[in-house]
N, CA, C and O of each residue as an XYZ file, in Angstrom:
796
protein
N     104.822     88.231    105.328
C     103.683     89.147    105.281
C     103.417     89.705    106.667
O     103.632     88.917    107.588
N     103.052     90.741    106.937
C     102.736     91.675    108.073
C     101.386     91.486    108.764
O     100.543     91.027    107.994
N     100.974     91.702    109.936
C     100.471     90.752    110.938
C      99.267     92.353    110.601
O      99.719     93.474    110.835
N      98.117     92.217    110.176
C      97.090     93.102    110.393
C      96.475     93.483    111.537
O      95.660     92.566    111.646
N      96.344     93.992    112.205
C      95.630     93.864    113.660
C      94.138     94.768    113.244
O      93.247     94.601    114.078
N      93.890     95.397    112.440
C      92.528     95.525    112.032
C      92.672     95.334    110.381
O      93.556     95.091    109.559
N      91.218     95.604    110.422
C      90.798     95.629    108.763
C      91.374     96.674    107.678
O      91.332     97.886    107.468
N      91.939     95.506    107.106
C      92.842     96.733    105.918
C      92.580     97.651    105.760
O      93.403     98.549    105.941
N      90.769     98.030    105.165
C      90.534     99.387    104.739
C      90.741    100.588    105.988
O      90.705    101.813    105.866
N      90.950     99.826    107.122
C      91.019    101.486    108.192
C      92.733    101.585    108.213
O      93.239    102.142    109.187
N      93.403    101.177    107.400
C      94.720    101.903    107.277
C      94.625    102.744    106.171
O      94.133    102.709    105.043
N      95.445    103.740    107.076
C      95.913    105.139    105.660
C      97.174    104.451    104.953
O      97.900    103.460    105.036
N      96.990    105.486    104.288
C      97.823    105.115    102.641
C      99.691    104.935    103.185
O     100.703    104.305    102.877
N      99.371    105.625    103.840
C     101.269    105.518    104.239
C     101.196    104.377    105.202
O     102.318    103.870    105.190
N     100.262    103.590    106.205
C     100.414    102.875    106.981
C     100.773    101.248    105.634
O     101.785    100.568    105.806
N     100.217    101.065    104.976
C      99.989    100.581    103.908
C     101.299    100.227    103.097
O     101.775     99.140    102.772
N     101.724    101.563    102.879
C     103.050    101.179    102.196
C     104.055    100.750    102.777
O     104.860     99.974    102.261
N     104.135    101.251    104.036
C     105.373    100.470    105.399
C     104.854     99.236    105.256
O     105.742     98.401    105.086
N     103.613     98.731    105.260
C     103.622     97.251    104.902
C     104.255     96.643    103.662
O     104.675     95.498    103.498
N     104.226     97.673    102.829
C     104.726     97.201    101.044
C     106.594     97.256    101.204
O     107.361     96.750    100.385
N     106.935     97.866    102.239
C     108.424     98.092    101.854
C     108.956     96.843    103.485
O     109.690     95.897    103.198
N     108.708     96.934    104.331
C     108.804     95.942    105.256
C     108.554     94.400    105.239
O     109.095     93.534    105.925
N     107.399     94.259    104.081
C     107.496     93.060    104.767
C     106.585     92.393    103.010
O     105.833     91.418    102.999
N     106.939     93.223    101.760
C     106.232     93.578    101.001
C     104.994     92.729    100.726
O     105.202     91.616    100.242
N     103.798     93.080    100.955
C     103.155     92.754    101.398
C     101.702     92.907    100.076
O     101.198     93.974     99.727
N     101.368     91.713     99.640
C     100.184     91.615     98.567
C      99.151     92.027     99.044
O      98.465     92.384     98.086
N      98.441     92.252    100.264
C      97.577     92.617    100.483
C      97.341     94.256    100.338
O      96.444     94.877     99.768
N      98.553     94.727    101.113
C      98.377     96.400    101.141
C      98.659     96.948     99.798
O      98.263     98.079     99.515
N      99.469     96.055     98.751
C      99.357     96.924     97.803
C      98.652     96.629     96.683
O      98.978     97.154     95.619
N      97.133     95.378     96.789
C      96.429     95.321     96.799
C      95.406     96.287     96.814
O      94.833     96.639     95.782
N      95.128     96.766     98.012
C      94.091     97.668     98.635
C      94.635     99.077     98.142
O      93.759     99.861     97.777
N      96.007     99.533     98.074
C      96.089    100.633     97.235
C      95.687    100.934     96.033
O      95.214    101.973     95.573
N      96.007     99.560     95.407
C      95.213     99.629     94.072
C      94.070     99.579     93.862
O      93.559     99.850     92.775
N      93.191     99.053     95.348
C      91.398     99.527     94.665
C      91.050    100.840     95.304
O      89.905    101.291     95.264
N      92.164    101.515     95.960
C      91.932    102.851     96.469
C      92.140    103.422     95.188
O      91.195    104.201     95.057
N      92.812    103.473     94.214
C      93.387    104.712     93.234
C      93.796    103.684     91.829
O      94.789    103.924     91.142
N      93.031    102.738     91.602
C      93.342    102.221     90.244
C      92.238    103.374     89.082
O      92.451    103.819     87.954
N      91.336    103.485     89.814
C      90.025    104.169     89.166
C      90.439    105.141     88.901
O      90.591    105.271     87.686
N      90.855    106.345     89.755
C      91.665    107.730     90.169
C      92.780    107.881     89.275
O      93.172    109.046     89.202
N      93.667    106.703     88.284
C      94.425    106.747     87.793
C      94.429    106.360     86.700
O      95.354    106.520     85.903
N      93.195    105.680     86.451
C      92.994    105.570     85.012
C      92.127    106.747     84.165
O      91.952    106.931     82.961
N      91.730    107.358     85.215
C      91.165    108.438     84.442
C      92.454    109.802     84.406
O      92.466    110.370     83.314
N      93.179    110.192     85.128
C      94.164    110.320     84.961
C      95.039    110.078     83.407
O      95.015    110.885     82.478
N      95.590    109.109     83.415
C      96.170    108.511     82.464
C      95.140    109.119     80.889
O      95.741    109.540     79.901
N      93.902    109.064     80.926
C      93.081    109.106     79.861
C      93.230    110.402     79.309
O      93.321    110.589     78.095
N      93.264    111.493     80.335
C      92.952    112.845     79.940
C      94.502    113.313     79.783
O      94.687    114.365     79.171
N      95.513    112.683     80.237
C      96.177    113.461     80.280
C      97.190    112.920     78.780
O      97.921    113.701     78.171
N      97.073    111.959     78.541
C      97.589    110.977     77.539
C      96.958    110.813     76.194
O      97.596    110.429     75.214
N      95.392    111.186     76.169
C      94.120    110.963     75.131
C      94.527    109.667     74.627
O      94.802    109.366     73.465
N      94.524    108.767     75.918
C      94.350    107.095     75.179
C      93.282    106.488     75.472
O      92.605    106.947     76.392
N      92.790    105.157     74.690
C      91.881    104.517     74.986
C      91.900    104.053     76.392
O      93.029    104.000     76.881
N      90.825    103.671     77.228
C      90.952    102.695     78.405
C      91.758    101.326     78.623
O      91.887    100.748     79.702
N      92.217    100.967     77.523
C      92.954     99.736     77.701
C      94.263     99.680     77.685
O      95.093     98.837     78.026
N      94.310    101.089     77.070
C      95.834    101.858     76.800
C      96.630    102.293     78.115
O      97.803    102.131     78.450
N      95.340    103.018     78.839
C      95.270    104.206     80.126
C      95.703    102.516     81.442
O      96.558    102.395     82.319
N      94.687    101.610     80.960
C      95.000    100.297     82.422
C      96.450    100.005     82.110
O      97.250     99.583     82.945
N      96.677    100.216     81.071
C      98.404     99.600     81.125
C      99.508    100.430     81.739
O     100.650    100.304     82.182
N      98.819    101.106     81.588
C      99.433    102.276     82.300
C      99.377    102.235     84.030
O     100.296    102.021     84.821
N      98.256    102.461     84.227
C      98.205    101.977     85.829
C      98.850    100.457     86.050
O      99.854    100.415     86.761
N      98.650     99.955     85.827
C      99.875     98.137     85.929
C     100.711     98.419     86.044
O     101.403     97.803     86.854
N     101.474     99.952     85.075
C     102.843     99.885     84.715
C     103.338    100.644     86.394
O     104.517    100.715     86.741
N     102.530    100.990     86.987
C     102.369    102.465     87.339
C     102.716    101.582     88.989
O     103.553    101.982     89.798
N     101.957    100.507     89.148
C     101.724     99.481     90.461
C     103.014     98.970     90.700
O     103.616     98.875     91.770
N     103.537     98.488     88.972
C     104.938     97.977     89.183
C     106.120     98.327     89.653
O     106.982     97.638     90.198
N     106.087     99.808     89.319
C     106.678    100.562     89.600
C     107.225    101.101     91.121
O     108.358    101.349     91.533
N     105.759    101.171     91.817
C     105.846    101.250     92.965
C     106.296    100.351     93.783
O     106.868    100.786     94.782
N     106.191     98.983     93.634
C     107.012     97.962     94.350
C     108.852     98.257     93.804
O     109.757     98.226     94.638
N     109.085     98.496     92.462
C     110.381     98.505     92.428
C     111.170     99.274     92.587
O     112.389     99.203     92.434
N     110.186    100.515     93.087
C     110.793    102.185     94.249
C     110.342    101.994     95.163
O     110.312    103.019     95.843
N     109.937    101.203     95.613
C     109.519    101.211     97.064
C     110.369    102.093     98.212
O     110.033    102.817     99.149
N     111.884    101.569     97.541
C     112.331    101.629     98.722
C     112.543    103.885     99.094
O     112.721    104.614    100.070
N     112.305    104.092     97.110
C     112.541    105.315     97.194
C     111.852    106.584     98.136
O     112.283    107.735     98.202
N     110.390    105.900     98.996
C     109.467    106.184     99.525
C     109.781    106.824    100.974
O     110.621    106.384    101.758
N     109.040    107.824    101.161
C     109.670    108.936    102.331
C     108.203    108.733    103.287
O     107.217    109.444    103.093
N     108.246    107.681    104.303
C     107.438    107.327    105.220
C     106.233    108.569    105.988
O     105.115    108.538    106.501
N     107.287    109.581    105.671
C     106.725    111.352    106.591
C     106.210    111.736    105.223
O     105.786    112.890    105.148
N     106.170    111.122    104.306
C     105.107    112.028    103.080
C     103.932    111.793    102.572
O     103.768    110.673    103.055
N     103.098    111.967    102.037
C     101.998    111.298    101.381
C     102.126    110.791    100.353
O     102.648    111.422     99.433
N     101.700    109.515    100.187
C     102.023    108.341     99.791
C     100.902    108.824     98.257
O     101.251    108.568     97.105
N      99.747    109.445     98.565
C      98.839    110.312     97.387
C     100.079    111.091     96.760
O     100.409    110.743     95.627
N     100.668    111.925     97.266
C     101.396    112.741     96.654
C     102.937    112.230     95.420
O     103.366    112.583     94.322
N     103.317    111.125     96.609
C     104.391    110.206     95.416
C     103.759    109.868     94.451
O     104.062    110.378     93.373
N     102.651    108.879     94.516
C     101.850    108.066     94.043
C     101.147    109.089     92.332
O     100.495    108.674     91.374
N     101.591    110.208     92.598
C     101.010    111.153     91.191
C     102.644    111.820     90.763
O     102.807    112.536     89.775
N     103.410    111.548     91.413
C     105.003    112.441     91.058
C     104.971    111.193     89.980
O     105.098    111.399     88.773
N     104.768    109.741     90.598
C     105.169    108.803     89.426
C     104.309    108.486     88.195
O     104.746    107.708     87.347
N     103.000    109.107     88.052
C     102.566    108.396     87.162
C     102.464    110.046     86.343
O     102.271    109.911     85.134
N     102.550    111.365     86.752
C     103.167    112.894     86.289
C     104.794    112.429     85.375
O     105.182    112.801     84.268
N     105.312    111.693     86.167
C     106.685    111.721     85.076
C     106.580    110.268     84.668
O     107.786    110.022     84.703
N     106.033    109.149     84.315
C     105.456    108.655     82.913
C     104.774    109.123     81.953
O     104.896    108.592     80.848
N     103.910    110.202     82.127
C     103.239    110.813     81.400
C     104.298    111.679     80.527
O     104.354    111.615     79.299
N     104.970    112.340     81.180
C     105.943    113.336     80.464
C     107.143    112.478     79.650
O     107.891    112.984     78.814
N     107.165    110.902     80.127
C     108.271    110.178     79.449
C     107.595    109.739     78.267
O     108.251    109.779     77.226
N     106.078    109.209     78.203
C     105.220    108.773     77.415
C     104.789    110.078     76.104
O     104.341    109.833     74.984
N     105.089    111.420     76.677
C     104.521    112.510     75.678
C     105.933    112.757     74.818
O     105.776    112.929     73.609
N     107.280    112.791     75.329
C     108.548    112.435     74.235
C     108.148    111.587     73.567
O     108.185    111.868     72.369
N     107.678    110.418     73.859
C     108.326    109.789     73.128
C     107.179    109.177     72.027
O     107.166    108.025     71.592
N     106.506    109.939     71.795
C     105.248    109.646     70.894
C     104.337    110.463     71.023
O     104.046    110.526     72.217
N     103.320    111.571     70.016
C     102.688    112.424     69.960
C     101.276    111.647     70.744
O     101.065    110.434     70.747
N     100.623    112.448     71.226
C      99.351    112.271     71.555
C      98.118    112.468     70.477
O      97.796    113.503     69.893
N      97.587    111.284     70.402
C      96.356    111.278     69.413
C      94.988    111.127     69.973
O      94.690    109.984     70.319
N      94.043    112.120     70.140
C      92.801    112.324     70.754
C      92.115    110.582     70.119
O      91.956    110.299     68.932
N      91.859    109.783     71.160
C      91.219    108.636     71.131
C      90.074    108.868     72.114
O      88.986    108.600     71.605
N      90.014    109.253     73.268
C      88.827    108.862     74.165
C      88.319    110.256     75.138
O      89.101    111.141     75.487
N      86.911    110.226     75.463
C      86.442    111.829     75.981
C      85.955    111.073     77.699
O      85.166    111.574     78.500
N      86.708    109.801     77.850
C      85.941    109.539     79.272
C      86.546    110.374     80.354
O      87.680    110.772     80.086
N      86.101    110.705     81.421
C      86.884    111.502     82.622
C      87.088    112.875     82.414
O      87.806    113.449     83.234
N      86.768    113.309     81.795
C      86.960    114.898     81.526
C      85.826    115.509     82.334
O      84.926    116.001     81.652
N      85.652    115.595     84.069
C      85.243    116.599     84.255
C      85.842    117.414     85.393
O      86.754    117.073     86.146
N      85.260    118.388     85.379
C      86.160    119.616     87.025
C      84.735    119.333     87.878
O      83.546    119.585     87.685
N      85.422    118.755     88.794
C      84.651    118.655     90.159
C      84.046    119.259     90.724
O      83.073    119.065     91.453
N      84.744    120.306     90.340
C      84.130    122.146     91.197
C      82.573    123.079     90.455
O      81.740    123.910     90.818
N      82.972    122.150     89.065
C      82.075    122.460     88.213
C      80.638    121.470     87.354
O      80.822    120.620     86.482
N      79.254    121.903     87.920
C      78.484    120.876     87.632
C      77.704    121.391     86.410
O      77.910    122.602     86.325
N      76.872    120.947     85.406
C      76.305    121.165     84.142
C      74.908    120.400     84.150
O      74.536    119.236     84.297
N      74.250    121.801     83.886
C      72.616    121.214     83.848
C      72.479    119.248     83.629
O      72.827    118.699     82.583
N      72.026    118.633     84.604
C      71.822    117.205     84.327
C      70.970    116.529     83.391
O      71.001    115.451     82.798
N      69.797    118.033     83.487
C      68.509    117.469     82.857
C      68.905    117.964     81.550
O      67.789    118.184     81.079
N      70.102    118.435     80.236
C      70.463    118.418     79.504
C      71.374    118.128     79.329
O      72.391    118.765     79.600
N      71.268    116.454     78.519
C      72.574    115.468     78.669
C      73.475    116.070     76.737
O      74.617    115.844     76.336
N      72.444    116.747     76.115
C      73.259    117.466     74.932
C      74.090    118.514     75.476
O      75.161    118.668     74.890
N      73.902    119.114     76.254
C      74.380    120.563     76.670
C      75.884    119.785     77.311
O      76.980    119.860     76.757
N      75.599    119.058     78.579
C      76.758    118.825     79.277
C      77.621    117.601     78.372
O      78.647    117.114     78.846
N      77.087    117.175     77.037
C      77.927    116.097     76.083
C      78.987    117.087     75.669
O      80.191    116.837     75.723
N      78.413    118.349     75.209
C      78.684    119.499     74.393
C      79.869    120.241     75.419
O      81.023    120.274     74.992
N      79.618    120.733     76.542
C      80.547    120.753     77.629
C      82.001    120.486     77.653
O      83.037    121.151     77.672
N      81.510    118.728     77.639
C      82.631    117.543     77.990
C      83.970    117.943     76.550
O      85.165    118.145     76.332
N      83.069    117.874     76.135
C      84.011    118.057     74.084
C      85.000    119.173     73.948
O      86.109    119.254     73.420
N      83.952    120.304     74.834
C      84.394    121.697     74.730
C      85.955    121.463     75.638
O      87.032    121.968     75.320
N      85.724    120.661     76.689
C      86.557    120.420     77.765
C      88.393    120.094     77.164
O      89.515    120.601     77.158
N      87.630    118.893     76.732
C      89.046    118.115     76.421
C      89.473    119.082     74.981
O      90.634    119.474     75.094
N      88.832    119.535     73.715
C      89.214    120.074     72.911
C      90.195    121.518     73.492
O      90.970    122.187     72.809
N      89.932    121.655     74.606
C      90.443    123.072     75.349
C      91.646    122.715     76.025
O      92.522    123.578     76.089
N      91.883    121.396     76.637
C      92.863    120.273     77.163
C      94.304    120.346     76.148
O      95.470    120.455     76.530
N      93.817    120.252     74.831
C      94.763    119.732     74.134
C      95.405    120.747     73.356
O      96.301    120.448     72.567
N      94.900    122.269     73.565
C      95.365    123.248     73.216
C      96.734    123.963     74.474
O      97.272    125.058     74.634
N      96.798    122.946     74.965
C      97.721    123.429     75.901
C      98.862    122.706     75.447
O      98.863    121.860     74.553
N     100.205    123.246     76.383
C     101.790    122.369     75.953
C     101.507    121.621     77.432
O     100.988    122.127     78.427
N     102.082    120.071     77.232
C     101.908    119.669     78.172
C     102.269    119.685     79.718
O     101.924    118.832     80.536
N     103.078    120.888     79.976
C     103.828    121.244     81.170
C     102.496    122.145     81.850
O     102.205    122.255     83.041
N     102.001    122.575     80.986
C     100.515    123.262     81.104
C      99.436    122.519     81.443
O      98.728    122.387     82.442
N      99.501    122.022     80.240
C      98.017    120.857     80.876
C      98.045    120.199     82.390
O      97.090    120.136     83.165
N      99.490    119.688     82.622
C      99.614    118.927     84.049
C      99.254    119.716     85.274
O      98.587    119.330     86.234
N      99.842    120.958     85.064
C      99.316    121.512     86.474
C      97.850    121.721     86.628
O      97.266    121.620     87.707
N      97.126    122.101     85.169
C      95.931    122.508     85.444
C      95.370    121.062     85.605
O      94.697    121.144     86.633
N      95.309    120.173     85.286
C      94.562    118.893     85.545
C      94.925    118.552     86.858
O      94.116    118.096     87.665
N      96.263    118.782     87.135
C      96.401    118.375     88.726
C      95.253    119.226     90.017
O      94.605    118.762     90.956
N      95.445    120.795     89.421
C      94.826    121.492     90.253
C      93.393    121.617     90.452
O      92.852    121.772     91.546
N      92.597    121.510     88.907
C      91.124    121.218     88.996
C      90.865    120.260     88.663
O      89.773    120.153     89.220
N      91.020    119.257     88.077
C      90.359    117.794     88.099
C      90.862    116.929     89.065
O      89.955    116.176     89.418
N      92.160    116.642     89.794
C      92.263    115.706     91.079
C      92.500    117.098     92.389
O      92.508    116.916     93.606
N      92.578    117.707     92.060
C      92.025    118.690     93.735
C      93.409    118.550     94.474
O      93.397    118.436     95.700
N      94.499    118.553     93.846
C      95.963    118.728     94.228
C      95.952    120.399     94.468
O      95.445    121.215     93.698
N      96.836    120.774     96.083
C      96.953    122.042     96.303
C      98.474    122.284     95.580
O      99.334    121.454     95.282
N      98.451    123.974     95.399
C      99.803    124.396     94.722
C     100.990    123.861     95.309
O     101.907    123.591     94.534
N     101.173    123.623     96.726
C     102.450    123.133     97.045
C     102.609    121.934     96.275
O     103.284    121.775     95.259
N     101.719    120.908     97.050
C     101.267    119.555     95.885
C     101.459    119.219     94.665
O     101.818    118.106     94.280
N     101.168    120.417     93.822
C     101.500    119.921     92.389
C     103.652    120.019     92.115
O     104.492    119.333     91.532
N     103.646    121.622     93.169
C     105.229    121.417     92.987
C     105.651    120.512     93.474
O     106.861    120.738     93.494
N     105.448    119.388     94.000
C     105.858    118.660     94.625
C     106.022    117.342     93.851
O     106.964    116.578     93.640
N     104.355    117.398     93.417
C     104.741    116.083     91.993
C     105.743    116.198     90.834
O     106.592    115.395     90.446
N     105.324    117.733     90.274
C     105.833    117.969     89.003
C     107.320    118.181     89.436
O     108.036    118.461     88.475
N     107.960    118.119     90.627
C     109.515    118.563     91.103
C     110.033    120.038     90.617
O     111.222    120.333     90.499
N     108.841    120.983     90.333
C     109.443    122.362     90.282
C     109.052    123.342     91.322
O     108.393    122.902     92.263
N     109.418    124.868     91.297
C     109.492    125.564     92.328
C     107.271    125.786     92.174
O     106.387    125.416     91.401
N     107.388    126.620     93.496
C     105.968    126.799     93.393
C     105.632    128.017     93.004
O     104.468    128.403     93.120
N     106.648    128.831     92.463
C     106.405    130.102     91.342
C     106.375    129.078     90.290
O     105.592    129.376     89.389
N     106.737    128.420     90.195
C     106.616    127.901     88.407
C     105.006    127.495     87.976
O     104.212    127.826     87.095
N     105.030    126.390     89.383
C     103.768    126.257     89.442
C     102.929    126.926     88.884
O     102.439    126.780     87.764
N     102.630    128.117     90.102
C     101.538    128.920     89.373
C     101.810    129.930     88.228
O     100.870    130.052     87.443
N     103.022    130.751     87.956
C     103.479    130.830     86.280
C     102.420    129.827     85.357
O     101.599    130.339     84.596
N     102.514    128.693     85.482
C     102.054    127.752     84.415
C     100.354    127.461     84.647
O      99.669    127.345     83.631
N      99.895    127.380     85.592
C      98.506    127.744     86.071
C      98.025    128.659     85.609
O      97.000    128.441     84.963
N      98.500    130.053     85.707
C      98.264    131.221     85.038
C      97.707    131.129     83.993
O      96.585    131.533     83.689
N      98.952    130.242     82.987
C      98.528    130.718     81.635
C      97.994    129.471     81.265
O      97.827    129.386     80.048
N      97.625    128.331     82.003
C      96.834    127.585     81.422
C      95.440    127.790     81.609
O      94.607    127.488     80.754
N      95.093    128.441     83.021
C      93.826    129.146     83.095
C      93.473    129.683     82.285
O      92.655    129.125     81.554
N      93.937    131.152     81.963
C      93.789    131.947     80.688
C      93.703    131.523     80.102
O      92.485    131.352     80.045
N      94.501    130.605     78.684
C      93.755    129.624     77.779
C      92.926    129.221     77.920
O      92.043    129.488     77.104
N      92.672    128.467     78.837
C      90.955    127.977     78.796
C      90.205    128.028     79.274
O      89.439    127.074     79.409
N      90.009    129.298     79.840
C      89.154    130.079     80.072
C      88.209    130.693     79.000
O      86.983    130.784     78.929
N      89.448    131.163     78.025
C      88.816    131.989     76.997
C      88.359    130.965     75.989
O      87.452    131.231     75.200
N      88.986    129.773     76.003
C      87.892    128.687     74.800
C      86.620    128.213     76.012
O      85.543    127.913     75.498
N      86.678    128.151     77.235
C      85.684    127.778     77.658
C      84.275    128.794     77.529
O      83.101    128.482     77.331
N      85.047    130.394     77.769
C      83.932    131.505     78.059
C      82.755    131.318     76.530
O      81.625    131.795     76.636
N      83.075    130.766     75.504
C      82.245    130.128     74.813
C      81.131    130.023     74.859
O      80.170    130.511     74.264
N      81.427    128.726     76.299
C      80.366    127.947     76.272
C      79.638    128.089     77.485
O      78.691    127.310     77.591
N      79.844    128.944     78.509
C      79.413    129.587     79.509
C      80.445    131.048     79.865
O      81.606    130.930     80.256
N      79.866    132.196     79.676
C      80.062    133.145     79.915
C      80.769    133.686     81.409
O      81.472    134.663     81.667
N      80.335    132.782     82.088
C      80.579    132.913     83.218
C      81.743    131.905     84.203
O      81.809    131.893     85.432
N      82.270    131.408     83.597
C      82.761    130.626     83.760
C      84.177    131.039     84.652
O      84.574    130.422     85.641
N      84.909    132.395     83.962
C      86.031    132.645     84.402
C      86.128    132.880     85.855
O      87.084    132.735     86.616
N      84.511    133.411     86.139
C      84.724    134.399     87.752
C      84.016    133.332     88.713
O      83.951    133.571     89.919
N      83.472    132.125     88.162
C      83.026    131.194     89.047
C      83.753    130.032     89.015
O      83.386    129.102     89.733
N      84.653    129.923     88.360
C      85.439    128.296     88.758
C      87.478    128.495     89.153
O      88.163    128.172     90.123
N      87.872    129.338     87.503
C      89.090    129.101     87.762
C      89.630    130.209     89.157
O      89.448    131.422     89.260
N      90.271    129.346     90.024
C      90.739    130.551     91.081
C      92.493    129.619     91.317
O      92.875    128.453     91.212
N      93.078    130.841     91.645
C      94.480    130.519     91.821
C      95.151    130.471     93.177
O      96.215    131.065     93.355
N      94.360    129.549     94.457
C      94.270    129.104     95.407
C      94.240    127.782     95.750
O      94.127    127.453     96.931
C-alpha cells in the first residue's frame, strides 16, 4: 500500500488512481467510490430505467472493473472522463442485450434547469414529462444528451467517452435536443430558448 503524505480527500482523481495501479491500493479506490458511487448510480438509473438495486450492481460491476483495467488507464487523462467511457459502454452492452423496461423516475433532473419548488405537483409532473421524453430516444441519442445536460460533460468529453468523432457527437445532440424539446415545449413553452444550447 502507498505511503499518504496528506489526507486522502485532498488528492485528485488521477493522483488516486496511480495509487490504484502502483501499489493497488484499498484506500484510493475506496475514496473514488465515495467520490462517484452516488454520480453513478443515478447514471445507471436514467440511462438503463432500472430499479436502485439493479443501478448499485451496476456501479460494483463498474468498481470491478476498474481495478481489472487499471492498467488500461492513461495517467495524462481524466480519470472522470475514463471513469464514464466505462460505465457508457456497459450501458450500451446492457441495452443489446435486453430491452429496457421503465422501473424507476429517481435522478431525472437537468441541473441547468430548476422548477417552481413551492409546487411539488408541477415539478412531479416535470420529472415524468422528463424521463417519458428520455425514452423516446434510440439509445446512441439518449447518451449524449444525458452526458451533456444531466452530468455537465463538454462535447469533446462526451466524444471521448462514447469513442466517436465530435461531429457525431453533436449530429446526435442535435437531434436528441429537437426531440425533446418538442415533447418538453409541452410543458414549458419556453424551454427550447432557455436551456437546450449546443455548447
Amino acid at each position: 500500500m502507498g505511503i499518504f503524505h496528506k489526507h486522502i480527500t485532498q488528492y485528485t482523481d488521477e493522483e488516486l488512481m496511480k495509487e490504484v495501479i502502483r501499489n493497488h491500493s484499498s484506500l484510493a479506490i475506496t475514496e473514488l467510490h465515495r467520490r462517484y458511487s452516488k454520480k453513478l448510480l443515478g447514471y445507471f438509473i436514467k440511462m438503463l430505467q432500472r430499479d436502485t438495486d439493479t443501478a448499485n450492481d451496476f456501479v460494483q460491476e463498474l468498481f470491478l472493473r476498474i481495478l481489472e483495467k487499471k492498467h488500461l488507464y492513461d495517467p495524462e487523462k481524466k480519470f472522470y472522463t475514463w471513469l464514464f467511457t466505462i460505465a457508457s459502454n456497459m450501458c450500451k452492452t446492457s441495452y443489446r442485450k435486453s430491452p429496457v423496461v421503465p422501473l424507476s423516475q429517481d435522478g431525472y433532473e437537468l441541473q441547468q434547469h430548476t422548477v417552481d419548488g413551492d409546487d411539488l405537483a408541477e415539478k412531479n409532473h416535470f420529472q415524468e414529462l422528463l424521463k417519458e421524453s428520455l425514452e423516446l430516444l434510440e439509445h446512441h441519442h439518449k447518451t449524449v444528451f444525458v452526458l451533456r445536460y444531466m452530468e455537465q460533460f463538454s462535447l469533446n468529453e462526451i466524444a471521448d467517452i462514447t469513442e466517436t468523432s465530435l461531429g457525431t457527437v453533436k449530429s446526435r445532440l442535435f437531434y436528441a435536443t429537437k426531440k425533446m424539446t418538442g415533447h418538453l415545449k409541452a410543458f414549458d413553452p419556453t424551454y427550447e430558448s432557455t436551456f437546450f444550447k449546443l455548447n
